[in-house]
C-alpha positions in Angstrom: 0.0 0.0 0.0 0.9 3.7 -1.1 1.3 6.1 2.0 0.8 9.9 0.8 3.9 11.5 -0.1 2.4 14.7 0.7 2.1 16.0 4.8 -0.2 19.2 5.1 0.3 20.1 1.4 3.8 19.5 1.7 5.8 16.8 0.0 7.9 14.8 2.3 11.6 14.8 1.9 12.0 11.2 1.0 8.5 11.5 -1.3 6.0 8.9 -1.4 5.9 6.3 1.3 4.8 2.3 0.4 4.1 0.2 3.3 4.5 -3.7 3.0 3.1 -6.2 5.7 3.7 -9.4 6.5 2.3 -10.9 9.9 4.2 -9.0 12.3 6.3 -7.5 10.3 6.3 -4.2 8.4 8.2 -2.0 6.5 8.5 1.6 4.3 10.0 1.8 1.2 10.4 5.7 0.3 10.5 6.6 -3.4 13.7 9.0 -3.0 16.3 6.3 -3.6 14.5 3.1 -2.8 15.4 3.4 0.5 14.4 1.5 3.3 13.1 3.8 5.8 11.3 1.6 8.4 11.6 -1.9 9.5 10.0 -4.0 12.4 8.7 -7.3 13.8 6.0 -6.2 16.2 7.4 -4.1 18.3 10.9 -4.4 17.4 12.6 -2.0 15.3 15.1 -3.9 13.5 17.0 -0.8 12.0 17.3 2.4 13.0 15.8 4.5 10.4 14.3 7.7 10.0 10.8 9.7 10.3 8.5 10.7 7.6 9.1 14.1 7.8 13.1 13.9 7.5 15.4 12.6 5.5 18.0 9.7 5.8 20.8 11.3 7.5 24.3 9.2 8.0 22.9 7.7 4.5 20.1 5.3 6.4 18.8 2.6 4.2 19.8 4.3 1.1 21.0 2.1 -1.7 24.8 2.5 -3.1 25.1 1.9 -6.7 26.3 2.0 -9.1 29.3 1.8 -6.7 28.9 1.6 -2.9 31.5 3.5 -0.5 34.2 5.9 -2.1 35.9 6.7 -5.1 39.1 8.0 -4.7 39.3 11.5 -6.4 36.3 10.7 -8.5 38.2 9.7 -10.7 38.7 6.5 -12.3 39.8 4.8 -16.2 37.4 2.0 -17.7 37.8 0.9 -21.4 41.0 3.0 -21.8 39.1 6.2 -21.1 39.5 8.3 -18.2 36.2 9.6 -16.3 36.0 11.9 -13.5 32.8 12.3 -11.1 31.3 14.7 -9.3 33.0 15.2 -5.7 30.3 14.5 -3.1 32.1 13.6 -0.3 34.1 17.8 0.2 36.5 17.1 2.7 38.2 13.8 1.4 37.8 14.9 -2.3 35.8 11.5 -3.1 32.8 10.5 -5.1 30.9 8.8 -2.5 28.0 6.1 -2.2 27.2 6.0 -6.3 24.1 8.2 -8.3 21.0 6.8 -7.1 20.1 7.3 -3.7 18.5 10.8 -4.3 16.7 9.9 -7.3 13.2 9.3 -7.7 12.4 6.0 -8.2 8.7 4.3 -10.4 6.8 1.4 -8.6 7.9 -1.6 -10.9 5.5 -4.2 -8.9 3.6 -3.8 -5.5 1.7 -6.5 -3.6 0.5 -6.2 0.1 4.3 -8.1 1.1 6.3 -6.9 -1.4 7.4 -3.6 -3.7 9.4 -3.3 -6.7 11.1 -0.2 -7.8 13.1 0.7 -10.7 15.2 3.4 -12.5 17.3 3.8 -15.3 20.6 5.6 -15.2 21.4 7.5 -18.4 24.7 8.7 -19.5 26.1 11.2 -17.5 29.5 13.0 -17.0 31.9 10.6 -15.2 29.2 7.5 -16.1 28.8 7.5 -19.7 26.5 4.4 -19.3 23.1 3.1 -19.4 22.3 0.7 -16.4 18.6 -0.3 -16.0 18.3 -1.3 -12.3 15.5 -2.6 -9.6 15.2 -2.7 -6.0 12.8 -4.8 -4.8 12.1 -6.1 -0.3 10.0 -8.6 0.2 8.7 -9.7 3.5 7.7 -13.5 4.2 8.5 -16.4 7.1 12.1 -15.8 6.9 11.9 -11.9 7.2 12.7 -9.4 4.7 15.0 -10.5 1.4 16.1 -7.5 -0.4 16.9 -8.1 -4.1 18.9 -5.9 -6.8 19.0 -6.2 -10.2 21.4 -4.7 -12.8 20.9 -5.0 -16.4 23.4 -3.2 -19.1 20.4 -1.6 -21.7 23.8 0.5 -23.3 26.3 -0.6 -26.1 29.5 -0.6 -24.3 30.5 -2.8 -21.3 30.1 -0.9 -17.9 31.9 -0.9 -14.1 29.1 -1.8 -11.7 28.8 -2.5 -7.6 25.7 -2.5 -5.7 25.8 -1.8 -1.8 23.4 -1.0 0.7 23.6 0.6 4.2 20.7 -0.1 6.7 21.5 0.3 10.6 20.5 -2.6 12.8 19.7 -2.5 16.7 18.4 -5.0 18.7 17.5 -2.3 20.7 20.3 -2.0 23.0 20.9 2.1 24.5 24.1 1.4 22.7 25.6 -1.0 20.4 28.1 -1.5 23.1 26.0 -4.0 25.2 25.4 -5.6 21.8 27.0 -9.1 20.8 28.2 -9.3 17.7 28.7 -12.3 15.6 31.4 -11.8 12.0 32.7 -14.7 10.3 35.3 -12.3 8.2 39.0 -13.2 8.6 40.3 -10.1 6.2 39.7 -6.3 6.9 40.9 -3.7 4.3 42.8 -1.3 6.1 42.0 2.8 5.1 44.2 5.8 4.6 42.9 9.1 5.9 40.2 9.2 2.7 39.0 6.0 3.9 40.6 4.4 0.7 41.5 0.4 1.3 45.3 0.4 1.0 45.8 -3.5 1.9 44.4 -6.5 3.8 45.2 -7.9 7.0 44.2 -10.9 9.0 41.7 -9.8 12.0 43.5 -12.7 14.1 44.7 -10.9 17.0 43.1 -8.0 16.2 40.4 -5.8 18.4 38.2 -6.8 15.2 38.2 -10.6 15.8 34.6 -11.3 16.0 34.3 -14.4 14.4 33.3 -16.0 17.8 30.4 -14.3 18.9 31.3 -11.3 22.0 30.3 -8.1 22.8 31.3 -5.0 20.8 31.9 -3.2 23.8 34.3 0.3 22.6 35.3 -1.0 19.5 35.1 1.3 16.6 34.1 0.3 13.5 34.6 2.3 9.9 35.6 -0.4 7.5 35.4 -3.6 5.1 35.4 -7.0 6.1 36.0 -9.9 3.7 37.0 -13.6 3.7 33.5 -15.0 5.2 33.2 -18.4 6.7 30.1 -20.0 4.1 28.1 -22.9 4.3 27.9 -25.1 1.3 24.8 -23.1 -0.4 27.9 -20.2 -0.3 26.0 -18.1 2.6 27.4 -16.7 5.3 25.5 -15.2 8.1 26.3 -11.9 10.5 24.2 -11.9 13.3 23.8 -9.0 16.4 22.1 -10.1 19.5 21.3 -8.8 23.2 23.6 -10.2 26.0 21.1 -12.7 27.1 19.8 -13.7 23.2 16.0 -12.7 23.9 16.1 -10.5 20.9 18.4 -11.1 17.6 18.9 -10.5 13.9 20.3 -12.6 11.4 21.9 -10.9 7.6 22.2 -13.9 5.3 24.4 -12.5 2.6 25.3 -14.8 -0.5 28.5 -15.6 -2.6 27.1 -12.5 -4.8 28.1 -10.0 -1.7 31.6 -10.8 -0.6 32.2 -7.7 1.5 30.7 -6.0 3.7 31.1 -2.4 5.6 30.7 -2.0 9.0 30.6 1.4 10.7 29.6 1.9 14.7 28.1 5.2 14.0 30.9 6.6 16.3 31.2 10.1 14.3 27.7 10.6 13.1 26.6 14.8 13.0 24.0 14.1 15.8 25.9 12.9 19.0 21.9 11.8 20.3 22.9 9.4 17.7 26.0 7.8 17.7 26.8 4.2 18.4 22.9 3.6 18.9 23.4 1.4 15.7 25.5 -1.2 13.9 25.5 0.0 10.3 26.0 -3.7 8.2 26.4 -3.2 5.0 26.2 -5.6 2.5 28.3 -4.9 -0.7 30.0 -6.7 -4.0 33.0 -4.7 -3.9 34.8 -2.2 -1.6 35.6 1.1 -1.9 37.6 2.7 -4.7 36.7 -1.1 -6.8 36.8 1.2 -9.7 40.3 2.2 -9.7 41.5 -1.0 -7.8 39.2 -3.6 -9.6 38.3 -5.5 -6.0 35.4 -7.3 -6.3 34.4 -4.8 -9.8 31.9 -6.7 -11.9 31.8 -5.5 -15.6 28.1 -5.7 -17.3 29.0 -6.5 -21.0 25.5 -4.9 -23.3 23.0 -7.1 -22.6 24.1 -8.6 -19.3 22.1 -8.9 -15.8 23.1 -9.1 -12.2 21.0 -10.2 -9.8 21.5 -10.4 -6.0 19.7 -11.1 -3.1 20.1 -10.6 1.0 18.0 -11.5 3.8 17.8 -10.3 7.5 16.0 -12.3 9.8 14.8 -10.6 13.5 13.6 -12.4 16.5 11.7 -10.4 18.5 
């Protein structure tokens, strides 16, 4: 169902508003960026999103494509030409979080459990491509999946990575208390742009948390990799309360092999800070178009399609 985008004659900042149900859960999907403004299982706020009337600050639930995280300089060379994007991010001088998630996106499909929204990027400067894309969260027994797809509608091949960033809780004061469960053995270590410069091993490292323990003061701002997977090729990420009565499961796929974690330590609004555990699942890191990490190349013609799933006990 279609909330009204409008509030007293004025349109909301995020635009219209569609609702999905399914038993106890619900969810809002907002029409600026297909993002995922709302999420709960009865009375459990899974993520930490954002009301009606504002928009999504700290890039809540917005969707990162066609490259998730940074690009260093903005600049970048596919098919032996060199490109250079707008600089979004001021103070690091990096193109950051891709071109979509402050575009208005068309209802595709919608059913009382489940909406489909789509948009086309047209060639641009920096992204001389066309990329037909979908976002579509559906809600059923195992929670809400969230699919992307990716389809190259141009003539020339094109760089592509698809991320997302929801902030989970299980509604802790602080994600301190929280226990946190990820099976990654690699993090990419930043410079001061937040570029990845190299891996290392989180084995003896304050970001060990393949076994599950408490987050406690660590500080989070960057990529894991190198997940433990199951033979379906899943791996699963999963933030409780100290004594388990509430969790939340992210089931991520072979198709998203890193994923971004930031503790919300240096958010603008301090009320805000380390209340949530952004997760963010992602095919590639930042700067993939200059290093090629995890970069998938869309030949004309060619889809990508991915899927990832977060399950909540309330």
């Amino acid at each position: 169902m279609a909330e009204q985008g409008q509030a007293d004659g004025r349109v909301l900042p995020s635009g219209q508003q569609y609702e999905i149900t399914f038993g106890e859960q619900r969810a809002v999907v907002t029409e600026v960026g297909a993002t995922l403004r709302l999420y709960e299982v009865g009375d459990y706020a899974v993520i930490e999103g954002f009301d009606e009337d504002e928009g999504p600050t700290g890039g809540r639930g917005q969707v990162l494509m066609p490259w998730p995280n940074r690009i260093a300089g903005g600049t970048y060379s596919f098919g032996g030409k060199q490109q250079q994007l707008a600089i979004s991010e001021v103070q690091t001088q990096n193109a950051s979080h891709g071109l979509v998630r402050w575009l208005n996106w068309q209802v595709v499909q919608q059913e009382p459990h489940q909406i489909i929204l789509g948009l086309t990027i047209h060639p641009q400067s920096g992204y001389p491509f066309t990329l037909a894309l979908t976002v579509g969260y559906q809600l059923g027994p195992d929670g809400l999946q969230v699919t992307t797809t990716a389809q190259n509608v141009g003539t020339n091949p094109l760089p592509f990575g698809v991320g997302y960033h929801p902030y989970f809780t299980v509604g802790t004061a602080l994600i301190d208390q929280a226990v946190l469960t990820l099976p990654a053995a690699q993090r990419l270590v930043n410079d001061e742009r937040m570029i990845p410069q190299h891996a290392e091993m989180v084995a003896g490292t304050p970001y060990d948390f393949r076994e599950a323990r408490s987050i406690g003061d660590t500080v989070f701002d960057a990529c894991f990799t190198d997940f433990t997977r199951d033979q379906a090729g899943n791996t699963q990420i999963t933030l409780a309360t100290p004594d388990s009565a509430r969790s939340l499961t992210l089931t991520l796929p072979a198709a998203f092999p890193f994923v971004q974690v930031y503790s919300g330590h240096n958010l603008p609004d301090p009320l805000a800070r380390r209340r949530s555990l952004a997760i963010e699942p992602m095919t590639c890191p930042a700067n993939a178009f200059n290093s090629g990490l995890g970069l998938i190349t869309l030949e004309p013609g060619e889809r990508f399609t991915g899927s990832w799933t977060v399950t909540a006990t309330p």
